[in-house]
N, C-alpha and C positions, 0 to 999 in steps of 0.2 A: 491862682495864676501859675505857681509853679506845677500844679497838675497839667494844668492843659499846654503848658511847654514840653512836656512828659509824650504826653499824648503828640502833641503833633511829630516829638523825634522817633516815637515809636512807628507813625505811620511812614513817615520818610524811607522809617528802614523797610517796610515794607514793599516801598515800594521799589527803592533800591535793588532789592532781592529778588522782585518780579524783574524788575529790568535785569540785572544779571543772568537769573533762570535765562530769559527768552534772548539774550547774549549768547548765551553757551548753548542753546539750543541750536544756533547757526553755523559754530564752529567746530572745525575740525580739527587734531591734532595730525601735525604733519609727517608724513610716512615717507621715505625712499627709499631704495636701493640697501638690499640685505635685512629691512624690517621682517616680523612677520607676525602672523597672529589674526584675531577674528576681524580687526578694522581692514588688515590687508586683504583678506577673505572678501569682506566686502566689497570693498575698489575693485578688489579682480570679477566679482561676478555682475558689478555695473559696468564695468569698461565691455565685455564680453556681451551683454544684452544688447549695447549701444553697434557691437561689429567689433570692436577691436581685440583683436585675439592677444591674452594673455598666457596661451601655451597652457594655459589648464587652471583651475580656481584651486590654488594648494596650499592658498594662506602664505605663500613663501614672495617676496618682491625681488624675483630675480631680472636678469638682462631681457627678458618677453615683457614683462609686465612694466618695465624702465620706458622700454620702447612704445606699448600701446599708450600710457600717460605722455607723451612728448608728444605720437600723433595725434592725443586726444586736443591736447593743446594749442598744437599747429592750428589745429581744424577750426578751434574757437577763441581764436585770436588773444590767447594766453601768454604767458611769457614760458617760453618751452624748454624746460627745463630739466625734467623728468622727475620731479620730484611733484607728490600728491599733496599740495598745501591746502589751508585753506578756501583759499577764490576758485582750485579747479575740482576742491569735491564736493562743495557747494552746487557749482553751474553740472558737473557731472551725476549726481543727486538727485539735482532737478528735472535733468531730462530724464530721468530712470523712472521719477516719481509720480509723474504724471500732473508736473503744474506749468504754468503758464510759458514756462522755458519751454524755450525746441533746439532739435540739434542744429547744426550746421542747415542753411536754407537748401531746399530740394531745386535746383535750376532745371529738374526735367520737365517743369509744365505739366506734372500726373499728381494728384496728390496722394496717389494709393502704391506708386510706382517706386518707391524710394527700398530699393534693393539693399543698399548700402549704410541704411539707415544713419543715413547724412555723414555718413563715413566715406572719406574720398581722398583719403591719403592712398598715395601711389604705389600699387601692387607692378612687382619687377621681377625679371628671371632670377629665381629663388628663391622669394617668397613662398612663405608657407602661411596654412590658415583656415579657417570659415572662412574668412572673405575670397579667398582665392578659389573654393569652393561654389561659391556659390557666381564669382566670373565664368567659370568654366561653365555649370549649369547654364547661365542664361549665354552662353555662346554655344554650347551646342545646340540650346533650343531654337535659337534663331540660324541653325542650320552651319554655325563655323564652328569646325571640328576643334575642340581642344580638347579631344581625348577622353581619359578615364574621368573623372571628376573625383580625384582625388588629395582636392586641398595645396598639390606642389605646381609650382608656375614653374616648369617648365620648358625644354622648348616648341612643342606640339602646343602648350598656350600660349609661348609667345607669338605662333606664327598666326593662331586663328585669332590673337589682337590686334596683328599686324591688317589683316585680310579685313577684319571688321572695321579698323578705321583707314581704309582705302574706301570702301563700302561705302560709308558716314563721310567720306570727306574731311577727315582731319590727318594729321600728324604722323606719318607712316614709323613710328620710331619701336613700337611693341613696347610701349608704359602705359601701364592702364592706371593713366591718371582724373584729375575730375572730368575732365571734359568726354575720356573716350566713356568714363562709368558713368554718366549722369547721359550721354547720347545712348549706352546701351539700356540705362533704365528704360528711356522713353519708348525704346524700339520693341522693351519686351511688354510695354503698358499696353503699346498702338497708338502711344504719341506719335509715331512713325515708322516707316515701311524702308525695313534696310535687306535686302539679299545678295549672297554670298556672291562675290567674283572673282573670276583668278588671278589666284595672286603669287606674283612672281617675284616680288621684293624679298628679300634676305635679312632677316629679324634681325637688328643690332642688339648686341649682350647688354643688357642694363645693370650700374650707368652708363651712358656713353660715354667714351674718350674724347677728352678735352684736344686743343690745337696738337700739341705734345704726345699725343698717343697714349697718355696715362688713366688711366679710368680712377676718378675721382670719387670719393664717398658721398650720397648724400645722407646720413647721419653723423650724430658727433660720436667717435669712438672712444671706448672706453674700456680698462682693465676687465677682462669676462668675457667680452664680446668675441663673437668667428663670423668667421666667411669670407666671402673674396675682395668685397672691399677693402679688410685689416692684411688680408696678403697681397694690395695693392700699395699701402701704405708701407708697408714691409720691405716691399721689392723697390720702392723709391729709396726709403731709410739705407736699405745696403747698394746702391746704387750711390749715395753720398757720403757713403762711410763710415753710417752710425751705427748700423743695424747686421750684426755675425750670426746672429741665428738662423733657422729653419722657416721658409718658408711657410708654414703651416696654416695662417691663417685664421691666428689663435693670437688674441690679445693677452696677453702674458706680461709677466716683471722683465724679461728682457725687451719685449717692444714697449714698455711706457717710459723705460728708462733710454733704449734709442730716442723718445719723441721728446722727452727731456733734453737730450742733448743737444738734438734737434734745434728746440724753441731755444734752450739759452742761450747758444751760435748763431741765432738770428733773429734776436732781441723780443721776442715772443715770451707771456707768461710760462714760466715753467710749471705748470700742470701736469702735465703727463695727460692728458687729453685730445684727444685729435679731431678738433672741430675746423668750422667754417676759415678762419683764423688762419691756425696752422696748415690747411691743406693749398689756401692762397700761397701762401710761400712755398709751404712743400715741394706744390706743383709745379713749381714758377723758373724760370731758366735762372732767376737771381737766386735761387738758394744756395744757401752759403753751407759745402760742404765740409763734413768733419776734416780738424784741424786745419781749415784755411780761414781767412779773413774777408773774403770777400768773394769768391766765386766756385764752383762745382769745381772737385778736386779729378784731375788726370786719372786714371786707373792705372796702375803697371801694367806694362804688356806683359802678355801668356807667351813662355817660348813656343813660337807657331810651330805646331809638328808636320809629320811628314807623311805622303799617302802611301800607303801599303801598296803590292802588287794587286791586291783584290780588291782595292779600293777605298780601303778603310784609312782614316788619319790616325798615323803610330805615334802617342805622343814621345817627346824629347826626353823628357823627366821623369821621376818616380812623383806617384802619386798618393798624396795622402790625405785623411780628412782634415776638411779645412781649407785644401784649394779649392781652384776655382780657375774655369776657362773653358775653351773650345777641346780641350785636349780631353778635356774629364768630362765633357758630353760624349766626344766619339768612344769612352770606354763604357759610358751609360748605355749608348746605341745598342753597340755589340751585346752587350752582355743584357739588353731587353731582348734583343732577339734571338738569343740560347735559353731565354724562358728565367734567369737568372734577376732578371729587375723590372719590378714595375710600378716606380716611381714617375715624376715627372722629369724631361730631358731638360734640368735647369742647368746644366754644368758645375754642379755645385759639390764638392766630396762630402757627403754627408752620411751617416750614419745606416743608413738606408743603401747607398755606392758601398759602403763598406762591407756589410753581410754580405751584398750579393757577390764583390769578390771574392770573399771569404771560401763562399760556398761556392764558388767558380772553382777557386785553386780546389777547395778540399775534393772537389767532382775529378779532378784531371793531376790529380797526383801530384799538387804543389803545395808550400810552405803555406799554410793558412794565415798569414799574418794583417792581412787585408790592405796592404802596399803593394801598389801595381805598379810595377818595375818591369826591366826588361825582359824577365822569364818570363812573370805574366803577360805581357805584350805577345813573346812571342807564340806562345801558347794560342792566344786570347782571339790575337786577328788571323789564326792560321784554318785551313778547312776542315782539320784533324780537334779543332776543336770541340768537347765532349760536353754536350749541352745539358740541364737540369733537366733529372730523372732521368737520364740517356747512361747506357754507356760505350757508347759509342760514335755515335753520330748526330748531328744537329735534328734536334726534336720539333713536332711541329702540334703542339698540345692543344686537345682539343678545348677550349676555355668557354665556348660559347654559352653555355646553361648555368655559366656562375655571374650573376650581376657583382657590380662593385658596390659595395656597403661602406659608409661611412658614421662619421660625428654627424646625429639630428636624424639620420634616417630611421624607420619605423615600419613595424611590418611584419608579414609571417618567415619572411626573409631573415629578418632580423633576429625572432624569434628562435629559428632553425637553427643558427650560427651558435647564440649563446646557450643554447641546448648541450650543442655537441663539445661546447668549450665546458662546460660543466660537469660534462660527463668523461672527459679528458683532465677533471679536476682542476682547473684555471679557476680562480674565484672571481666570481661575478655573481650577480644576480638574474634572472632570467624574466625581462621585464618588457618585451619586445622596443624597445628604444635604446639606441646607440649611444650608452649613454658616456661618461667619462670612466669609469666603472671597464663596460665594456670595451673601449680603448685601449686600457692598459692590460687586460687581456688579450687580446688580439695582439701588439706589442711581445709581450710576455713567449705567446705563441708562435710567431715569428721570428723571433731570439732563439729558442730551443729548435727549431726545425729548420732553420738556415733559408731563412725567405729574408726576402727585404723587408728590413724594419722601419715602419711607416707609420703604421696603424691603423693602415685603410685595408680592410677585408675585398682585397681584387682576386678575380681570377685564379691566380698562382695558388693563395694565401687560403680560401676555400674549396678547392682540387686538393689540397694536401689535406685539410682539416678533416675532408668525408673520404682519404683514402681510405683507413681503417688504418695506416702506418704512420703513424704520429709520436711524436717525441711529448709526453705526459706535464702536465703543469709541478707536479710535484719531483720532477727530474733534474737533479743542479747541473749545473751549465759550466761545464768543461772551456777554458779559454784557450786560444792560444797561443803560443808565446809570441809576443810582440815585442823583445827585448832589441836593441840597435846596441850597434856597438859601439864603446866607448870612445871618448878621443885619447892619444899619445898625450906625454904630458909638455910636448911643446904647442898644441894648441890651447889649452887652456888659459886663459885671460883672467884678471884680477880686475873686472871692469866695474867700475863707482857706478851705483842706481840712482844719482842724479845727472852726473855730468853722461854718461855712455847707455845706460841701458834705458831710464824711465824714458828719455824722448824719442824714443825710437819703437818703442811698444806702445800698442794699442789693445784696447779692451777685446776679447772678443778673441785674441788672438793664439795660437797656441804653441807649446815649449815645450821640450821633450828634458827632462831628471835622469842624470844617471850616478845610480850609488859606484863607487867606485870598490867600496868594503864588496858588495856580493856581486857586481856586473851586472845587476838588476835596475831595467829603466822604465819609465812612463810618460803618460801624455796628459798634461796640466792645461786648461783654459785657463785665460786671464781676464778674470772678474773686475779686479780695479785697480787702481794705480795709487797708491800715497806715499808711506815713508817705506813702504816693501809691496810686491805684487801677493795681492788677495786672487788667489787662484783654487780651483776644482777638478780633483780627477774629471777627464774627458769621461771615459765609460767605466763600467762594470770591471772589465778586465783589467783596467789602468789602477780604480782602487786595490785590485785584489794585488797585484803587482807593488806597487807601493807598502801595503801594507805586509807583504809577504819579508821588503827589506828592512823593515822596522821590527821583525822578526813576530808577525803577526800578534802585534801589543800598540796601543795607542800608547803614544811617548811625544813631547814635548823638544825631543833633542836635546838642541839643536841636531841633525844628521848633516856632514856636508855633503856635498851633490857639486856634479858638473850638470849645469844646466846647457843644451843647446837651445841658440833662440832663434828666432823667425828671422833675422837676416843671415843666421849660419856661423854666429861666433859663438864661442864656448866658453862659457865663464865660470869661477867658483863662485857659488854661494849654499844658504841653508836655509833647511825646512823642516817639517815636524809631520806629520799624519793625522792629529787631532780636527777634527770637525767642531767648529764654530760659528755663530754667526748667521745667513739667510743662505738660503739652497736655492740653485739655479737650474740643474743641469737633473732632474729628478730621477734617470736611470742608472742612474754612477753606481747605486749604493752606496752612496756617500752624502750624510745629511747636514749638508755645510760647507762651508769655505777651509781649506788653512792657507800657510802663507809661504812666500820662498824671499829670504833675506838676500840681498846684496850690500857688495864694502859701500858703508858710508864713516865718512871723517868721526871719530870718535866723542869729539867734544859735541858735535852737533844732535848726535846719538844718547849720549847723555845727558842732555838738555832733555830730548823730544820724546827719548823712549828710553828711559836708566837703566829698566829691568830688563825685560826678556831680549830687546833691541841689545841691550849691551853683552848679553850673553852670545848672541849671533853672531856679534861682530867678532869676540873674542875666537868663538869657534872659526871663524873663517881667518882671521889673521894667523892664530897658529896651523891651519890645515896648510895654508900659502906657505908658510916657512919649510914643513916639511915638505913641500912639493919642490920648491924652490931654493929654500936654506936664505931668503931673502925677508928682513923683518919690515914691515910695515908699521909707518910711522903716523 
């Protein structure tokens, strides 16, 4: 009896074990974003059979392969997520493997016709891919021109999708979505007879702009991600306040930390993700801009300048990076058309405004400090102005045989460029893709030869590259002096960083340090606000400057400093030169944050921060005494 009790838990386990086995034969271990290895390998070269372009099978689960798993998802009524679980590499498996699954149903009525292999997620101007390859293919065969057939949706594809769903009778909008790809199937099966006719409509940029004029995403955006959608999201973000950086159109830690800010000011999860969600409010006349309670915040007016006798608007002001307005587009204008910039005309003083000053003044005999003031002005908007590579007279350079190369492009183009950068000693690799790599070369290149620094290989930026007169990657980079002059010692202020300075500064923003020991000053962004401002030399030049008054030694200080701030007061407080912390600003040469102290009550001080907080304080009550002969209580 006890035997055959034996026996039947022996079989149980049995079969337990089979059951388990043919469990785990079903299942998948879940893979997303930043995995990598032979499982990912696989997913990328099923997603890819199936149509959906993963950017290449490289075993790595980068932002391509994010995105073909969401459209896989969309497509077969998943919960879309981007992440490869079990339910969606099962049904993706299946369609690869050849059992009773199919992909997405074929609505073209062909059964041999399915071009897209039941892939009907919406190809748009900029899209890249097989699939966009293989749109172009079946439109030029059915007679509408969309060009080379080389994988970019373009505008030459978007126009001959525009032309083919006039043709077909559908949705003149140039998105090649299910219905225009599953009409084009049919038409190239002989499901039906579509020919070409002229077409005079004007292809809308995809996506389309909402009520509001704003061109809304449709994916969910995410840290990693580029393109014009995340420089749409961008442009709203600083538009309400959140968002000080560069338009680039580069999902980066300053844009998830704007969208953060974003959602917690208008009751949104604080993700840092920019989905369906957040871009309702985003987009919405109700969003609630930074530091308001309830409605889009006013912008300060720009002092309006005034029109030159040649027609140019002379701005009011001195210009520095970091404004912003009508004023520092009309210095953007002029100075694209001396051959000196060529950026976009955002009005924005950015780092890219700045070289090309730089290298304005240093062309025409002025102080290279890249503050456009009223020498430069009057320089700048006169006829006598001495244009890039000129010396003399406004140049008018022949640019036409250099295309513009960017982030994602690919090519013998591309190729040629990281050639020449290689052989001009920039490091990189020579890979024919633009890749991040190649960026910061380019950048690098642009810095040492006085082009505007962007990153974007235009015109200008490769006319100098194949001069044969190139400034070398292994050349150091002379700055130059950007010192301001200090204040008397009747404008200095003793102002408290709770009650006077913290609510009046904003992240994003920037202050100019000046050592009073050596007359030596810089330019500090404002990273974050708590019991002191966490801030980052602005540039390259600004660390070397800083670090030159700390007598080129990392030191802790305290050092006191007159800070000027963004409203134009000047206050004492103190700072150190040490790098800590997370890095924001990646061309500083500075890998890290430090910090600048302001007078706080001392007992609060000791409570909150005993050590080095109290050390600050001390430094700055006695610096005040000697300035002053007045002791702080």
């Amino acid at each position: 009896m006890e035997r055959r009790s034996c026996l039947r838990i022996a079989l149980l386990s049995l079969v337990l074990c089979a059951l388990s086995a043919a469990a785990l034969a079903d299942s998948y271990s879940t893979l997303r974003y930043q995995d990598n290895g032979s499982a990912v390998l696989r997913l990328q070269q099923a997603l890819n059979q199936l149509g959906y372009s993963t950017g290449g099978a490289d075993g790595k689960y980068g932002p391509a392969t994010q995105d073909a798993v969401e459209q896989f998802q969309r497509n077969n009524n998943l919960k879309v997520d981007g992440i490869a679980g079990n339910a969606t590499q099962t049904l993706l498996y299946q369609l690869t493997g050849g059992t009773s699954a199919t992909p997405a149903p074929d609505t073209g009525g062909s059964s041999g016709s399915s071009l897209f292999s039941g892939n009907y997620a919406t190809l748009k101007y900029g899209s890249r891919g097989d699939r966009v390859s293989i749109l172009q293919k079946a439109l030029n065969t059915l007679g509408f021109n969309a060009g080379s057939v080389d994988g970019s949706f373009g505008l030459g594809t978007q126009k001959a999708v525009t032309s083919f769903q006039k043709s077909a009778g559908l949705t003149q909008d140039g998105l090649a979505g299910k219905d225009t790809l599953t009409a084009l199937e049919r038409a190239v099966s002989g499901g039906s007879t579509i020919t070409p006719a002229p077409d005079t409509a004007t292809p809308t940029p995809s996506p389309p702009p909402d009520s509001n004029g704003w061109v809304i995403p449709s994916r969910t955006l995410r840290k990693g991600y580029t393109g014009d959608d995340v420089k749409s999201v961008q442009s709203r973000l600083q538009e309400l306040g959140y968002y000080t950086g560069s338009l680039d159109g580069k999902y980066g830690s300053g844009t998830m930390a704007a969208v953060k800010a974003f959602q917690a000011n208008n009751g949104l999860t604080q993700d840092g993700l920019a989905g369906s969600g957040t871009f309702a409010k985003l987009f919405s006349t109700s969003a609630i801009g930074a530091g308001s309670s309830g409605s889009t915040p006013t912008p300060s007016p720009t002092p309006s300048p005034t029109p030159g006798s040649n027609g140019w608007v002379i701005p009011s002001r001195t210009l520095r990076e970091g404004y912003t307005g009508d004023d520092v587009k009309s210095v953007q204008s002029r100075l694209q058309e001396l051959g000196y910039y060529t950026g976009s005309l955002d009005g924005k003083y950015g780092s890219g405004t700045m070289a090309a000053v730089k290298a304005f003044q240093a062309n025409n005999g002025l102080t290279q400090d890249g503050l456009a003031g009223s020498g430069t002005f009057a320089k700048l908007f006169s006829t006598s102005a001495v244009g890039a590579g000129s010396s003399g007279s406004i140049p008018a350079p022949d640019t036409t045989d250099y295309p513009t190369l960017r982030s994602g492009d690919t090519g013998a183009a591309v190729t040629q460029m990281q050639q020449a950068l290689v052989n001009l000693k920039y490091t990189l690799s020579v890979t024919g893709t633009y890749d991040t790599a190649t960026k910061e070369a380019v950048v690098a290149f642009q810095q040492r030869n006085q082009l505007s620094v962007d990153g974007v290989a235009g015109p200008n930026t490769l006319k100098k590259l194949y001069s044969g007169n190139c400034v070398t990657g292994d050349t150091e980079i002379s700055y130059p002096d950007t010192s301001i002059d200090g204040p008397n010692g009747s404008q200095v202020q003793l102002l408290h960083w709770f009650n006077d300075v913290k609510p009046t500064l904003k992240n994003g923003q920037c202050m100019e340090a000046y050592d009073p020991e050596t007359g030596i000053s810089w330019t500090l962004r404002v990273m974050s606000r708590g019991n002191h401002a966490d801030v980052e030399p602005l540039t390259a030049a600004d660390t070397a400057a800083m670090n030159q008054a700390f007598g080129n030694k990392e030191s802790w200080g305290p050092k006191v400093v007159y800070v000027l701030l963004p409203d134009g007061r000047w206050s004492i407080a103190s700072t150190h030169n040490v790098a800590h912390g997370g890095q924001t600003i990646s061309d500083n040469n500075f890998d890290g944050q430090n910090c600048v102290h302001f007078l706080r009550d001392m007992d609060e001080c000791m409570k909150n921060d005993p050590s080095y907080g109290v050390q600050n304080q001390e430094a700055i009550r006695k610096a005040w005494k000697e300035l002053t002969g007045e002791t702080v209580n």
